[in-house]
C-alpha positions in Angstrom: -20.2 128.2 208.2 -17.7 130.8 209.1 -17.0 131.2 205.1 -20.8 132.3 205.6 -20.2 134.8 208.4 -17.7 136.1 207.1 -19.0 137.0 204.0 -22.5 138.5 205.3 -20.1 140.6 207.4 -18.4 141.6 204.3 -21.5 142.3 202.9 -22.6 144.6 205.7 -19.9 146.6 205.4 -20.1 147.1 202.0 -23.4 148.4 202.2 -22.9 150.7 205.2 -20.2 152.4 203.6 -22.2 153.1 200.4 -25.2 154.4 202.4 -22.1 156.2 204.5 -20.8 158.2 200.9 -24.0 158.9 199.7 -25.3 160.9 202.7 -22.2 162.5 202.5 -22.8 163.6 199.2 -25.7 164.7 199.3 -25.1 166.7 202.3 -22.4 168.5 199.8 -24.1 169.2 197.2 -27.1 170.3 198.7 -28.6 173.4 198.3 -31.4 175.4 199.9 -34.1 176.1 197.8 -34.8 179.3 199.1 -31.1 180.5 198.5 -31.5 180.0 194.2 -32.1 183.1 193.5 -30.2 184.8 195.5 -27.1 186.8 193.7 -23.9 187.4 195.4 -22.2 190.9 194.8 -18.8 192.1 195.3 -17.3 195.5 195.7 -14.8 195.8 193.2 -10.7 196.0 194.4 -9.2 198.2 192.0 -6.2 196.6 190.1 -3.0 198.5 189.1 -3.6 200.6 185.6 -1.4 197.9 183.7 -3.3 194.7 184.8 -6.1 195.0 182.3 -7.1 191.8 180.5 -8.2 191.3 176.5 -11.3 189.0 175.2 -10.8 186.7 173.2 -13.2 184.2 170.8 -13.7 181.6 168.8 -15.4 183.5 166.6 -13.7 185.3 163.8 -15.0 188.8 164.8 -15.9 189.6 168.6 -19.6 191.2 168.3 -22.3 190.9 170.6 -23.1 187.9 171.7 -19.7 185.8 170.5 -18.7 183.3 173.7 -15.6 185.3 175.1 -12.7 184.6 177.4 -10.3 187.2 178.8 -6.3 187.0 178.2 -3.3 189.0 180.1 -1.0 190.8 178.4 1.4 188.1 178.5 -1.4 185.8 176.4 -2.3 183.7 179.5 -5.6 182.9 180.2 -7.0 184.6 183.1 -10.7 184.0 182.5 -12.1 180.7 179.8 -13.4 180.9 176.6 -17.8 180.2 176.5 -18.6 181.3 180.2 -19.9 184.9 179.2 -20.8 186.3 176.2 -19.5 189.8 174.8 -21.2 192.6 175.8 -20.1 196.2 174.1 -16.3 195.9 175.7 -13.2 193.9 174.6 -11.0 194.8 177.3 -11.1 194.4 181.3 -9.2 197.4 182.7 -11.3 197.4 186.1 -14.2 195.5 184.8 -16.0 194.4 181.7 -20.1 194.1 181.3 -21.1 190.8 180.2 -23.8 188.0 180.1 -24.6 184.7 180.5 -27.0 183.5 178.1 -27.4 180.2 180.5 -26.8 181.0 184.2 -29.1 184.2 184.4 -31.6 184.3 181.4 -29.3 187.1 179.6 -28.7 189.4 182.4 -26.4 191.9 182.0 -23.8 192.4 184.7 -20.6 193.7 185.5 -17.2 191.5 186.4 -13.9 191.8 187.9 -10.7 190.1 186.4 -11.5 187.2 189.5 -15.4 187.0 188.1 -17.0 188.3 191.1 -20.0 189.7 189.9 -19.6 193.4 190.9 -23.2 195.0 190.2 -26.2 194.7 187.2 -26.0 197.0 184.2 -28.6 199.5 184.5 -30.7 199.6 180.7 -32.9 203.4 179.5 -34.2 203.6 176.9 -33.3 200.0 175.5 -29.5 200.5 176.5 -26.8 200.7 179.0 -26.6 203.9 181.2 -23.3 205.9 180.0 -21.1 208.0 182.9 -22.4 211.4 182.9 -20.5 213.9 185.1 -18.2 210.5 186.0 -21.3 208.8 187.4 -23.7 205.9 185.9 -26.5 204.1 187.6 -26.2 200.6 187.7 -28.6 197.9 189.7 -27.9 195.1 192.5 -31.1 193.4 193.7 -33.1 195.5 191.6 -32.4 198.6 193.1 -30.2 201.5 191.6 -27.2 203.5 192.7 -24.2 204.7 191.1 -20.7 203.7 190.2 -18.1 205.8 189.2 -15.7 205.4 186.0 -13.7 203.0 187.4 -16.7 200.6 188.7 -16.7 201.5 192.3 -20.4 201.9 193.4 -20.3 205.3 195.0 -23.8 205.9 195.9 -25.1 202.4 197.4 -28.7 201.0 195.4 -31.0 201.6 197.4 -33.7 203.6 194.8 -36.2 202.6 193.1 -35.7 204.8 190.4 -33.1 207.6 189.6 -32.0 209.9 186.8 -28.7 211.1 185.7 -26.8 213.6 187.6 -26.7 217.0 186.2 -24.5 219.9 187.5 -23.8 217.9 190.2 -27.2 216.6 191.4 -29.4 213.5 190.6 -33.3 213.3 191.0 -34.0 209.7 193.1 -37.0 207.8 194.7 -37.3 205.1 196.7 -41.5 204.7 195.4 -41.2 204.6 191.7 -42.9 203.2 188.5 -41.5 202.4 185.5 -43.2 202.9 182.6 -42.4 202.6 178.5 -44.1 204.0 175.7 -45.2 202.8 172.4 -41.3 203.8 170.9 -39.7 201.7 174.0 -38.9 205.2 175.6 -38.5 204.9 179.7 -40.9 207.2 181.8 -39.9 207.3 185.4 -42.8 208.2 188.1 -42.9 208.9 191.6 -45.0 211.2 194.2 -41.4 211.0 196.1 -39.0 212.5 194.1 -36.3 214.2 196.1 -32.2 215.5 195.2 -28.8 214.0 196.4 -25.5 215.4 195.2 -22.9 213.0 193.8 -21.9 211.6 197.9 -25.5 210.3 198.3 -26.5 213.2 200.4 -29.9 214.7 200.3 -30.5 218.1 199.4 -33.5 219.7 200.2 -34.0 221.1 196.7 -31.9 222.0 193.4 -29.4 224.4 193.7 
């Protein structure tokens, strides 16, 4: 009889520690629903000019779309091999543009050395904004704004829509549409256009 007792007890125990992990565990690993689609950005800390990093591959010749990992100089691997994909750069100075074919249906994005995802690369014309006058646009949340050289967002995105700055100024909106002809050729248009010069200031009109 006590052989009994003591082994429902056992029993008991065993099962209240299993229901014990498992709400534990789920209480972990669970994750709003509403927060999925939410990305996390990160203003980029710029590194000293020497601590630049070097993709790697296992493919034979790095081109777009070869699984990439990033190396020091001293050949020690900083960031794995098969998390991004290359992306037009085979070095990480500041940062390097990349995607991930599986985490964010081929976005294109920029990362630092410690893969904090620093802002979206901003496409015209099927392909990636270049620095004009030391100033591209680039995207977060959908909305554009501009980084410098280095790949500090200088102007925050806030627009909807903005061209390159010329002689110093840049035409932005924060009402725009999109549009793209026949030949994949971008047409920005907006009621609201208005200038800013290269701090994000508006100017009344082009000087």
């Amino acid at each position: 009889m006590l052989l009994l007792k003591n082994k429902s007890l056992l029993i008991i125990i065993i099962i209240i520690v299993i229901i014990g992990c498992t709400y534990s565990l789920l209480k972990t690993n669970k994750v709003p629903h509403s927060d999925e689609d939410i990305i996390v950005y990160t203003d980029l800390t710029i590194d000293a000019p020497d601590n630049y990093l070097i993709a790697f591959s296992s493919d034979s010749l790095i081109e777009l779309g070869s699984p990439i990992g990033y190396v020091d100089a001293q050949g020690d691997t900083i960031i794995p091999i098969g998390k991004y994909s290359h992306c037009w750069v085979d070095t990480l100075k500041h940062f390097a543009i990349v995607f991930d074919s599986i985490k964010t249906n081929n976005e294109v994005f920029a990362i630092d050395r410690n893969e904090n995802r620093l802002f979206d690369i901003y496409f015209f014309d099927n392909w990636i904004d270049e620095p004009q006058e030391g100033l591209f646009r680039v995207k977060r949340n959908g909305k554009v704004g501009f980084a410098n050289e280095n790949g500090e967002i200088v102007i925050p995105c806030i627009y909807s829509c903005a061209y390159r700055f010329y002689d110093g100024i840049a035409q932005v909106a924060f009402n725009c549409e999109t549009t793209k002809d026949w030949d994949e050729h971008t047409t920005l248009k907006s009621d609201e256009w208005f200038f800013i010069d290269k701090k994000g200031n508006r100017i009344t009109e082009a000087q």
